[in-house]
Steps between C-alpha positions, in 0.01 A plus 500: 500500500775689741351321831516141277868586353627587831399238682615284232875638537426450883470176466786452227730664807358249762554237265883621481507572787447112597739323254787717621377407856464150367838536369679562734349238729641231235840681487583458874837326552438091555729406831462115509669297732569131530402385813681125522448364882519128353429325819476763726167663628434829483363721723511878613828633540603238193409696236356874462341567196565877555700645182390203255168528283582143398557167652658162327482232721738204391486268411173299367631181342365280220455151524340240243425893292272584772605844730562411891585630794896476531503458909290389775484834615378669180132468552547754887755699343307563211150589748763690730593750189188523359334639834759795491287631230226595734762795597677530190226449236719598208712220556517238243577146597606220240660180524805405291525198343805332376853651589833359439468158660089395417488636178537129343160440468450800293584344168235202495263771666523718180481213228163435388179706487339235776840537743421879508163454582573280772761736617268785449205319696782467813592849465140637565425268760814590684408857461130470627642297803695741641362838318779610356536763269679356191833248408890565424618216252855470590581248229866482479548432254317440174696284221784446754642301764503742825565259779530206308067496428347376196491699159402519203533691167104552486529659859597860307117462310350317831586777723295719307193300452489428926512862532251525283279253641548658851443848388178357328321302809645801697313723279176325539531464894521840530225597302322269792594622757642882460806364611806594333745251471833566416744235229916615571771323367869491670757539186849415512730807384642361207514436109465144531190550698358757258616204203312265702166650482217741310578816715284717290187211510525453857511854628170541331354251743658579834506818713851530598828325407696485785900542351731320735765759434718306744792206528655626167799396708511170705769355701519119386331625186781766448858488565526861487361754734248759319168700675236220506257817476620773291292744402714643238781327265858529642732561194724307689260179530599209323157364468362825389174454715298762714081530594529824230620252209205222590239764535587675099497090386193469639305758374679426149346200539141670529405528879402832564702720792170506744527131507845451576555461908864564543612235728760536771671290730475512929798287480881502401772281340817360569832383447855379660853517387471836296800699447521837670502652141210778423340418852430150370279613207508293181783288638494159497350338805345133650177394665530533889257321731156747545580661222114623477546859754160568598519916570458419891808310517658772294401785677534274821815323512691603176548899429686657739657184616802471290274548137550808346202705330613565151257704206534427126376805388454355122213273646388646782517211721732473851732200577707379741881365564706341817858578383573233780306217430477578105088518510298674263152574521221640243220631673219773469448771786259777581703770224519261245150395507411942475670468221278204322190669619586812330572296237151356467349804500685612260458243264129469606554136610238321662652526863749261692553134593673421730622117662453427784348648801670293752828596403523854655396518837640879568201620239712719344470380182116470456540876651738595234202397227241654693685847502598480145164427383336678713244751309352805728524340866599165426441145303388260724220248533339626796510923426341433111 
């Protein structure tokens, strides 16, 4: 009876021992990037995969409800980044379907039980074609207008039920094939957006919500300056907005914190004629021509050539201001980003998001996410 009870609590320990191991596997930090090349090929020295565990390619579009390929170059790039696996096997490579100009088809895609199904049947045949490991529905956005696409009031209910019917045939392909196959939404950061859909339905279907915790502040949109990315509320913000704010909404509104991917942006803001009053912060301000920064240009051309590095310590986000030429510029750089990856991990958030690869050149900012994710030698798709 000794030799049978101990062996028993031997394999009680093993059995622990495996769901903490199993554990912690699931609790590894997510670092997806969107890769966007639209007609551009890629090819090596394009694109390392080092330092993300997941890839979004964008963007898939929909035509006549039926998922395909957005470019004439999707169907190489797609090969190309799928063949990095052989030396970074962990890697995870979806495609992105949708995004702010081709999510009008969305809409009659989600109406009826049949328009799913055919959307569903183009999904897994995209998939299978170029063996990818799952799909990012960047639907933006349900019940309302985005960039002038197609809505309707049904689209809060519809949303759900082509999750649903994705997560199911997704469900049933992998019990084929062993394949996991991953379902991610990209969320816009707001109330309206939560309003617009069944937060607390859908998260129960997909594996990660990807929170665009970015563009709370928009020149054109805006005529005041604000951080387009701040991690925590400025008392001083007239909008009120931060990444912090979106992130206690959303989980209020039932997602869970390990399926929240904090997104960031690899690309800045700006504006003209703002006064020289607070370093141009929260002053009123106009759209100026390439008002979309990408961090290269930034890091490039902008600081250290007449821009000013400023910190608002409330938010923990940097920006920029030419006294001269009355510029301001919101942006994110390597100490803000530390500061949202300790952030995640405190919060026990899924991981990070980030938009877009292309935009920083330099690598520091993918760098920045790698270090302050990094758990004992380093997160990265090729040393897992």
């Amino acid at each position: 009876m000794g030799k049978v009870r101990l062996k028993q609590r031997a394999m009680l320990v093993l059995l622990a021992l495996c769901l903490v191991a199993a554990g912690a596997e699931a609790a590894e930090p997510v670092v997806a990037g969107y890769v966007f090349p639209q007609n551009a090929l890629l090819q090596d020295g394009s694109v390392s995969v080092r330092g993300m565990t997941r890839i979004n390619y964008a963007f898939a579009n929909i035509q006549n409800g039926r998922m395909v390929e957005g470019a004439a170059t999707d169907a190489q790039n797609l090969t190309w980044l799928v063949a990095q696996k052989k030396d970074h096997p962990a890697l995870q490579v979806l495609v992105s379907v949708g995004g702010w100009l081709w999510s009008g088809g969305f809409s009659d895609a989600a109406r009826t039980s049949q328009s799913r199904n055919v959307f569903a049947d183009s999904v897994m045949a995209f998939l299978q074609r170029y063996q990818l490991d799952g799909l990012d529905v960047d639907w933006e956005y349900p019940g309302m207008r985005g960039a002038g696409h197609k809505f309707r009031k049904e689209d809060r209910e519809n949303f759900t039920l082509l999750l649903r019917a994705l997560r199911e045939r997704f469900k049933k392909e992998s019990e084929r094939t062993h394949h996991r196959l991953y379902l991610t939404i990209a969320a816009g950061a707001s109330d309206e957006f939560l309003q617009h859909t069944e937060m607390d339905k859908v998260q129960a279907l997909v594996d990660a919500v990807n929170l665009m915790a970015y563009d709370y502040y928009e020149a054109g949109s805006d005529e005041t300056t604000g951080n387009h990315a701040p991690l925590f509320t400025d008392p001083h913000d007239p909008k009120g907005v931060s990444a912090d704010a979106s992130v206690q909404a959303f989980e209020r509104a039932g997602v869970p914190p390990e399926k929240l991917v904090l997104g960031v942006p690899f690309y800045g803001r700006m504006w003209g004629d703002v006064p020289d009053v607070n370093h141009g912060l929260f002053q009123p301000g106009k759209t100026v021509a390439d008002a979309y920064a990408p961090y290269t240009r930034i890091a490039g051309s902008l600081l250290g050539h007449g821009f000013v590095r400023y910190w608002d310590a409330s938010s923990s986000v940097p920006y920029l201001y030419n006294a001269e030429q009355h510029v301001f510029v919101s942006y994110e750089d390597p100490e803000s980003l530390a500061a949202k990856c300790k952030y995640v991990r405190k919060r026990g958030l899924g991981g990070v998001m980030f938009w877009s690869y292309s935009d920083d050149a330099t690598g520091a900012l993918l760098g920045a996410l790698d270090r302050g994710l990094s758990v004992a030698g380093g997160n990265t798709a090729g040393s897992r």
